[in-house]
C-alpha positions in Angstrom: 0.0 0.0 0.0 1.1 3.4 -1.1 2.3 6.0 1.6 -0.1 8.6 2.4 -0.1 12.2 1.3 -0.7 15.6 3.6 0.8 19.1 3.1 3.3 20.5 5.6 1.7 23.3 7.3 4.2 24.6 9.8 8.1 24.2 10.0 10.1 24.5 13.3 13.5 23.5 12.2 13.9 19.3 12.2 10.1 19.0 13.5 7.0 19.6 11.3 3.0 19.9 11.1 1.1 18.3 8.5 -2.5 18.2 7.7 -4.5 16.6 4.6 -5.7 19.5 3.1 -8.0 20.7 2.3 -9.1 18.9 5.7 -7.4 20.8 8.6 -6.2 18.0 11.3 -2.8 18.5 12.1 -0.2 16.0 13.5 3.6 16.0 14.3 6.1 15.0 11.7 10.0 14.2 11.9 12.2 14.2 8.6 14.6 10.4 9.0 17.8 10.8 7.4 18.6 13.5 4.8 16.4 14.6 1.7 18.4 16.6 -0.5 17.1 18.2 -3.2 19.0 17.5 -6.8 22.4 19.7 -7.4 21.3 22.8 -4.9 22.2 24.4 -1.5 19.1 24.8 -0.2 19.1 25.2 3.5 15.8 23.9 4.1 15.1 20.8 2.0 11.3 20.4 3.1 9.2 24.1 3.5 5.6 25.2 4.5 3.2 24.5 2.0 5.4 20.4 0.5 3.2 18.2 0.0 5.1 14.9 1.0 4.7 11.2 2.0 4.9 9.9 5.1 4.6 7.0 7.3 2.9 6.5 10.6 4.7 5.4 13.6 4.5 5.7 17.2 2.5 8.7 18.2 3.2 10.8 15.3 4.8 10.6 11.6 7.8 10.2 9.6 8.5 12.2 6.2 9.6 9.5 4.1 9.4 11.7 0.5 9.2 15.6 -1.2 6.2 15.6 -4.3 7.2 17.5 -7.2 6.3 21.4 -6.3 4.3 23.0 -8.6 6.3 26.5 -8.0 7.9 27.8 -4.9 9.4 30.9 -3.2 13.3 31.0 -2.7 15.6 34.0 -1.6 19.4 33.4 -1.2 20.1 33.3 2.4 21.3 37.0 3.3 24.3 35.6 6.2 25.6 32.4 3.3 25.6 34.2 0.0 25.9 30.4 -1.6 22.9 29.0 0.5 19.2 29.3 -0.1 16.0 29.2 1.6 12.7 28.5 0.4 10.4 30.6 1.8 7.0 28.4 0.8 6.4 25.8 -2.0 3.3 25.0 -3.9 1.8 28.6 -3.7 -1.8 29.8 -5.8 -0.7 33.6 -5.0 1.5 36.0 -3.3 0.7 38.6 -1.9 3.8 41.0 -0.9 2.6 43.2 1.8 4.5 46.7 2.2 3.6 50.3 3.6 4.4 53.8 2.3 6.1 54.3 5.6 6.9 53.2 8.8 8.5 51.0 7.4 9.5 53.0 4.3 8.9 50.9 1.5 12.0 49.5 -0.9 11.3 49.4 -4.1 14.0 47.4 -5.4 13.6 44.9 -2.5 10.2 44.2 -3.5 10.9 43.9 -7.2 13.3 41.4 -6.4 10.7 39.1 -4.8 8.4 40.0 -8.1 11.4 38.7 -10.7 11.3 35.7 -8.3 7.8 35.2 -8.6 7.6 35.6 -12.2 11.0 33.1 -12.4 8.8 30.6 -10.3 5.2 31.0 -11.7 3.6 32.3 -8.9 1.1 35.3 -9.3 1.8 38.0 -6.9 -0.4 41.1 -5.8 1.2 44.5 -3.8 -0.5 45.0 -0.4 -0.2 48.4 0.8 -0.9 48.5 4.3 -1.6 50.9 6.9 -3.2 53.5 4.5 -5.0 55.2 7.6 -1.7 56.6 8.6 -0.9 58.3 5.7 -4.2 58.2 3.5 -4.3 62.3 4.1 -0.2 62.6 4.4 0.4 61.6 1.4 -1.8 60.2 -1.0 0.0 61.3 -3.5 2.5 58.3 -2.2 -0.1 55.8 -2.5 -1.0 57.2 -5.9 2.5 56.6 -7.3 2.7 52.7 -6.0 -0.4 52.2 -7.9 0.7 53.7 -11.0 4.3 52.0 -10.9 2.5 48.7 -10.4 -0.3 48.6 -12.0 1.4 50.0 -14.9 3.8 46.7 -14.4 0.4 44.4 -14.8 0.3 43.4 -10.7 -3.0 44.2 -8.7 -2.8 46.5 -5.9 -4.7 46.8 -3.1 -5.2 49.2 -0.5 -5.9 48.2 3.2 -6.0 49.4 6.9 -6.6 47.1 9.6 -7.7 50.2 11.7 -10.4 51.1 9.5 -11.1 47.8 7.7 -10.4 49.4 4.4 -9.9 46.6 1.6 -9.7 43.7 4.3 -13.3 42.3 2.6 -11.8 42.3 -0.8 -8.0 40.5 0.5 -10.4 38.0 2.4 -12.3 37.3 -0.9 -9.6 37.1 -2.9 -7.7 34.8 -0.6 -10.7 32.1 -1.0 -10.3 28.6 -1.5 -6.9 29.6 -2.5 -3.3 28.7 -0.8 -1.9 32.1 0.3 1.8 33.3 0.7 1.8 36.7 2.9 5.4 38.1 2.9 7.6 41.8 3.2 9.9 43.4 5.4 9.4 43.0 8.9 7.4 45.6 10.7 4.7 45.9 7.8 1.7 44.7 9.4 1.6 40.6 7.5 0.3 39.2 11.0 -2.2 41.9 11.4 -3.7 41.8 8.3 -4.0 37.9 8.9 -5.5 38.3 12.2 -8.2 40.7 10.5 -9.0 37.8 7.5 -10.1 35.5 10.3 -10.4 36.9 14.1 -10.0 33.5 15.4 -6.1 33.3 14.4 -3.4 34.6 16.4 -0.2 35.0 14.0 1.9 37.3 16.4 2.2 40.9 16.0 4.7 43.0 16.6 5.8 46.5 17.6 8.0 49.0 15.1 11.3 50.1 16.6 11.3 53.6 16.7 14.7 53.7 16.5 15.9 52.3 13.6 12.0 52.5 11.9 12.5 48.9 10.8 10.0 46.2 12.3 11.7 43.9 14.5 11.1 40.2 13.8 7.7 38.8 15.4 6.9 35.8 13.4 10.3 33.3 13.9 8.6 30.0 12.3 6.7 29.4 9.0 3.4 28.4 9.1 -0.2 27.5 7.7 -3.5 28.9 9.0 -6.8 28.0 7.5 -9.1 31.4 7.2 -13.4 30.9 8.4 -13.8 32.4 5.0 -12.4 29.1 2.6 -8.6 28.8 1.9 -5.3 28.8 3.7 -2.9 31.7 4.7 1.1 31.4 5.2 2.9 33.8 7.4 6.5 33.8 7.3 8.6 35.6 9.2 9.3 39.1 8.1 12.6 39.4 5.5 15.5 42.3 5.5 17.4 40.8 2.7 16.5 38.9 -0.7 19.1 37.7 -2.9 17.7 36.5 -6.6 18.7 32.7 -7.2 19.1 30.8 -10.5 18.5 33.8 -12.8 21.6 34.5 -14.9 21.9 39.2 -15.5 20.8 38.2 -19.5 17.4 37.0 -18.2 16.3 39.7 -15.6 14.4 41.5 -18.0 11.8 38.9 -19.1 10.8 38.9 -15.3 9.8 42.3 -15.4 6.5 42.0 -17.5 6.0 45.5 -18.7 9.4 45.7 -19.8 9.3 41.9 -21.5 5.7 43.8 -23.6 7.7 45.8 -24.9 11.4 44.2 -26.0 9.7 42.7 -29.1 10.2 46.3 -30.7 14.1 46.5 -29.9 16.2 47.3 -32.8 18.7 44.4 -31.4 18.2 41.1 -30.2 19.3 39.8 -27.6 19.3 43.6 -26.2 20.6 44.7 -22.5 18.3 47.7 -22.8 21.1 49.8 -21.3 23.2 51.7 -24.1 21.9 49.9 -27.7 20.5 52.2 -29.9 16.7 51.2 -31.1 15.7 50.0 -27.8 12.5 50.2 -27.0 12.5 49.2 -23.9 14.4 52.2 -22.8 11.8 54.2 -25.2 8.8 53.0 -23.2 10.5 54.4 -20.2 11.0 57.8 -21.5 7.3 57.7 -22.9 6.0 56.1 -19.5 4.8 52.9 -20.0 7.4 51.7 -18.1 7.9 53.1 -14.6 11.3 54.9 -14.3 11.5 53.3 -10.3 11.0 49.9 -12.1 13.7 50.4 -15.0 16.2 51.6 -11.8 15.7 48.7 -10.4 16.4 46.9 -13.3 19.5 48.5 -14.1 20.1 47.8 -10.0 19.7 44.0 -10.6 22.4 43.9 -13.6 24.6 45.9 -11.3 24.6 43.8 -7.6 25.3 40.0 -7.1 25.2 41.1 -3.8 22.7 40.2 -1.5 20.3 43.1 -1.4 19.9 45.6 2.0 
């Protein structure tokens, strides 16, 4: 008889929870040996959201074997510039949550995790959080996120946990669905996942004043089902994310706007830095391509670096 099947739905280091979703009943988990994933350095081999095979024994269960993923999240480790670490595997939708401020947002930090989700086939939307605190301040802030990434082709949505602005419409959207919150610590991921479904309690954090970055609150990675239909991953919040397997020649087709428009270059293959005829570089000049976008672009050839 063929080893059962469940998805792993939180991961503490050598010890796991799995459940057979979409049924939620969790039980513990071990990994026996070593699974090593083919010809990489990844520093987790089994992540939140696997769907593996296991065996029962004793009290709890043993991971015997990794399924094919169907997509996954992976950042290069920011202290072991050859290491990686997958943030979640087998995800329907990201949703990369960042605020104007208060955090201040990083543009090319996020558009690093979007070239990674376009590299990996996972479809990502911008959450802007926190509008209430700067919804009079500066909307003319919110205004430009919007344009930049909506321009890009990504959905955007506004939200405030305070005033409940856009939570119905995140909670809709995350239906039925296998959700992926991430950012930079301090953003407000827990809280918006506490307002989806008031029963959870993902833990939430304060902002250091002094340095106006969030301090880490959420250590492990983990699954929560939402009242409403689906299942929401937190993972802890991220100051660095390094790009993996994407050679400088193929950065560009993971921007989308900018891959709509190479088709017109006079060149091929173009860098759309210095060749004449690019039209790439004309779509930026023309706005159709968001000038913060291009930068970051041009950032990306520049850095093998992990990013700060």
């Amino acid at each position: 008889m063929e080893n059962p099947v469940a998805t792993v739905v939180k991961n503490a280091g050598s010890h796991y929870l799995l459940s057979a979703l979409p049924e939620w009943r969790v039980f513990p988990a071990v990994l026996r040996g070593k699974i090593r994933l083919k010809g990489s350095s990844i520093t987790n081999p089994i992540a939140v959201g696997d769907r593996v095979k296991y065996t029962l024994e004793g009290d709890g269960a043993v991971i015997t074997e990794i399924l094919p993923r169907s997509n996954y999240l992976i950042r290069r480790s920011t202290n072991l510039s050859r290491q990686a670490h997958i943030i979640a595997a087998n995800i329907d939708r990201a949703y990369l949550v960042v605020s104007l401020h208060f955090p201040e947002v990083k543009l090319p930090f996020l558009d690093r995790i979007l070239v990674t989700c376009e590299l990996y086939g996972i479809p990502a939307t911008i959450v802007l959080s926190k509008t209430d605190l700067y919804r009079e301040a500066d909307a003319d802030g919110i205004a430009d996120i919007r344009s930049i990434y909506e321009r890009a082709g990504y959905p955007v949505i506004e939200t405030s946990v305070k005033t409940g602005e856009g939570i119905d419409a995140l909670r809709e959207a995350c239906g039925g669905k296998v959700n992926l919150f991430s950012g930079e610590s301090g953003v407000g991921k827990s809280s918006l996942i506490k307002a989806l479904d008031a029963s959870l309690d993902p833990k939430i954090g304060q902002i250091s004043a002094a340095h106006l970055q969030g301090k880490h609150t959420t250590s492990l990675y983990e699954m929560y089902p939402i009242a409403s239909g689906g299942f929401v991953i937190d993972s802890p919040g991220i100051r660095g994310f390094g790009l993996v397997d994407v050679e400088k020649e193929e950065i560009a087709r993971y921007f989308p706007e900018m891959l709509r428009e190479a088709a017109g270059c006079r060149f091929t293959p173009c860098t759309h830095t210095h060749e004449p005829g690019c039209a790439v570089k004309a779509a930026v000049d023309e706005g159709r391509i968001a000038p913060e976008r291009y930068n970051s672009y041009l950032g990306m050839l520049e850095e093998d670096k992990k990013f700060r």
